[in-house]
C-alpha positions as CSV (number, residue, x, y, z in Angstrom):
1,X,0.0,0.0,0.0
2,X,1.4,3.4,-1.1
3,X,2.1,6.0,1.7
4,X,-1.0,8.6,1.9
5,X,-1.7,11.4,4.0
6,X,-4.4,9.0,5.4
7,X,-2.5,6.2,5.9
8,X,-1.4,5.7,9.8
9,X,0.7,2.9,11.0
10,X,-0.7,0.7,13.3
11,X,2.6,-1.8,13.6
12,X,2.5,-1.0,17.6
13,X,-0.9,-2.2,18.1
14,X,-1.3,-5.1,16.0
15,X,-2.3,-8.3,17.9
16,X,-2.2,-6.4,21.3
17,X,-6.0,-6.0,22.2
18,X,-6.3,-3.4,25.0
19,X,-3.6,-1.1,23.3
20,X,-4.8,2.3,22.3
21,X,-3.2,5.2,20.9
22,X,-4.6,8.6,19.6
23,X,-2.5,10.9,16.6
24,X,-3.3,14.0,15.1
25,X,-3.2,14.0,11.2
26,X,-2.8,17.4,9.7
27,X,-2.1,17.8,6.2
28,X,-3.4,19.8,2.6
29,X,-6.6,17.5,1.0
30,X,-4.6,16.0,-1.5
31,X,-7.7,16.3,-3.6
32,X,-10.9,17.5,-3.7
33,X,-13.5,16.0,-1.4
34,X,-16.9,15.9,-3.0
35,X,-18.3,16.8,-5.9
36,X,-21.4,18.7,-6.0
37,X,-22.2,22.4,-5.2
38,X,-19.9,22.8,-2.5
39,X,-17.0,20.5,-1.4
40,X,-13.9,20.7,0.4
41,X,-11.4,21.7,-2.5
42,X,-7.7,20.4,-3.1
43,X,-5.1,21.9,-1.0
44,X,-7.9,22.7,2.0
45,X,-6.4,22.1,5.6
46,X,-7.8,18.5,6.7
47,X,-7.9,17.9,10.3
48,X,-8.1,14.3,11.7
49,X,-8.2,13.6,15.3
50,X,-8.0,9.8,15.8
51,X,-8.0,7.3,18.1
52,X,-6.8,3.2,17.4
53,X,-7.7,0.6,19.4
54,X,-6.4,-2.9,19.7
55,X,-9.4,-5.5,19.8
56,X,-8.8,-9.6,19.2
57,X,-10.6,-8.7,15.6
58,X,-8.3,-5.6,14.7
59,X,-7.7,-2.2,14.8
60,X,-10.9,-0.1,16.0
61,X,-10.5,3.8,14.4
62,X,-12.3,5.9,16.0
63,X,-11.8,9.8,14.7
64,X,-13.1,13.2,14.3
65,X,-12.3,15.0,10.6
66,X,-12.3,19.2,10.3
67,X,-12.1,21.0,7.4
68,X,-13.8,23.6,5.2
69,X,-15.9,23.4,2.3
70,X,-16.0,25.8,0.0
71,X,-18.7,26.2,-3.1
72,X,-21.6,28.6,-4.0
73,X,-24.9,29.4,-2.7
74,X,-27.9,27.4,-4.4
75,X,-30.4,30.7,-4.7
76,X,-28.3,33.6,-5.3
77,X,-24.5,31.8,-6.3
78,X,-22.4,33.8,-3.8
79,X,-19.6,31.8,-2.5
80,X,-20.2,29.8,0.5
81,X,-17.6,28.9,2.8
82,X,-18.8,25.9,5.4
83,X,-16.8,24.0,8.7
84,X,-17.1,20.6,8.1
85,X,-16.5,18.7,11.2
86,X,-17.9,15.1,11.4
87,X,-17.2,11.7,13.5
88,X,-16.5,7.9,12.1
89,X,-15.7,4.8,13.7
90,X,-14.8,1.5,12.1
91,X,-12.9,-1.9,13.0
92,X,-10.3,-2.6,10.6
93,X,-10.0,-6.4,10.4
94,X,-7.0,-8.5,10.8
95,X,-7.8,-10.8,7.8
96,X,-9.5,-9.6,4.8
97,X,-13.4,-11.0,5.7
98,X,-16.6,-10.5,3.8
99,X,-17.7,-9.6,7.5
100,X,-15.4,-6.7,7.4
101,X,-15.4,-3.6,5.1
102,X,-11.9,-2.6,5.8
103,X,-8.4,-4.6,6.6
104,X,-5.1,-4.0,8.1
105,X,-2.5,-4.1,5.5
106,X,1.1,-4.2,5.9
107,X,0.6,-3.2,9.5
108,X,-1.5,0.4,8.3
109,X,-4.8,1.4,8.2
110,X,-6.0,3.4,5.2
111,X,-8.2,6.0,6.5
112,X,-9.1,7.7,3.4
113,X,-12.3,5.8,2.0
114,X,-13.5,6.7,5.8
115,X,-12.9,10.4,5.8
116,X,-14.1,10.6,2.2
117,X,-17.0,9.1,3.1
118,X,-18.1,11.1,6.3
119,X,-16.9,14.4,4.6
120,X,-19.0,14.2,1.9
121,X,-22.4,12.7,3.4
122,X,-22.3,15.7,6.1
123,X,-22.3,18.2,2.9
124,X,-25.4,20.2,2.4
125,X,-27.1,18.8,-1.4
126,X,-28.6,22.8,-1.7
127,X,-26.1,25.1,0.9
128,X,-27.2,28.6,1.0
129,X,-25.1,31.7,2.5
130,X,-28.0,32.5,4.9
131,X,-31.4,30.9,5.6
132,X,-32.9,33.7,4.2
133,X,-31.8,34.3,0.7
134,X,-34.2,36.0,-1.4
135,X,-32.1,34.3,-4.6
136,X,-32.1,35.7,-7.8
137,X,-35.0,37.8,-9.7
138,X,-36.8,34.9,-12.0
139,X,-37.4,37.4,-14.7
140,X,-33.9,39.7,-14.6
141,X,-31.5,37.4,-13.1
142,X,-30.5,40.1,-10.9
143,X,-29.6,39.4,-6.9
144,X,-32.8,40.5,-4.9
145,X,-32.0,43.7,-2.7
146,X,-32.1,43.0,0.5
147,X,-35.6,43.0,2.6
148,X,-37.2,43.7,-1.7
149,X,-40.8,42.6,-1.4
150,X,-40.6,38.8,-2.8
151,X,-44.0,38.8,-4.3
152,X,-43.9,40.9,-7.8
153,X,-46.2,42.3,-9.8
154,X,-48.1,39.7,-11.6
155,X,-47.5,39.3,-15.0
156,X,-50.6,38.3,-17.6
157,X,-49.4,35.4,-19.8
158,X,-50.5,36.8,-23.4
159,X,-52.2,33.3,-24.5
160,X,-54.2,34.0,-21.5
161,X,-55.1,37.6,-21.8
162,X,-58.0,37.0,-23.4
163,X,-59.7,35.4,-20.0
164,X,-59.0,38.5,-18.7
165,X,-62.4,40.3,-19.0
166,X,-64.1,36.9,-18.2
167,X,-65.7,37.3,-15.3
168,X,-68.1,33.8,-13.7
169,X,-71.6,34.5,-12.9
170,X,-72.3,34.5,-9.3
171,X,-74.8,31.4,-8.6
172,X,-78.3,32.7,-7.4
């Protein structure tokens, strides 16, 4: 297995159940997490606070992952800038098991399908910069001013114009 920022050595805790130790991993994303509106880009400080534990089954990571995502807001496209800071916990088996999603190798545990994983689920699918962005105008594609009156004036669709002076009779 090819040395990765993720990749943590677990040599000193291998077959030792009861063994724990916790490291700090800092280090640039070396690539982009995510991949819809907003995402935490290449080069972004990544934060993991972890925590291995030796069981008789393997290696249980337990860990913490910071960083910020950067993208634009959904209604109005201003740039959005969001802390990400989201848990994971899995058992890294000894021998490679259909029971187990993830195995030691070569006395390492790869932690990056992990943090992918829990970095991107915790993204918003629609992030906006505030609750309360009015967006864009529908018919100028202008930014709304702030605290504009949302409703507009209505506009008369010229196929329907017609129904315009129709007016129902009022049952008697």
């Amino acid at each position: 297995m090819p040395p990765t920022p993720f990749t943590v050595s677990v040599h000193d805790l291998v077959h030792r159940p009861g063994e724990m130790r916790e490291r700090v991993l800092e280090f640039p994303a070396p690539e982009q997490l995510g991949d819809g509106v907003i995402a935490v880009p290449q080069g972004a400080p990544v934060r993991i606070d972890v925590r291995l534990e030796g069981l008789h089954e393997g290696i249980l990571v337990t860990g913490e992952v910071e960083a910020t995502a950067e993208g634009e807001c959904v209604r109005c496209l201003d740039p959005v800038s969001e802390r990400v800071q989201v848990d994971f916990q899995e058992l890294f088996a000894y021998s490679p098991d259909e029971a187990f999603d993830f195995a030691v190798q070569d006395d390492h545990v790869d932690l990056e399908p992990l943090v992918r994983d829990a970095v991107v689920l915790s993204l918003p699918f629609q992030p906006v910069c505030r609750p309360d962005c009015p967006g864009l105008d529908p018919v100028t594609g202008e930014k709304r001013a702030e605290g504009a009156e949302q409703s507009e004036a209505e506009r008369i669709d010229p196929r329907w114009a017609a129904l315009e002076s129709f007016r129902p009779e009022e049952p008697s």
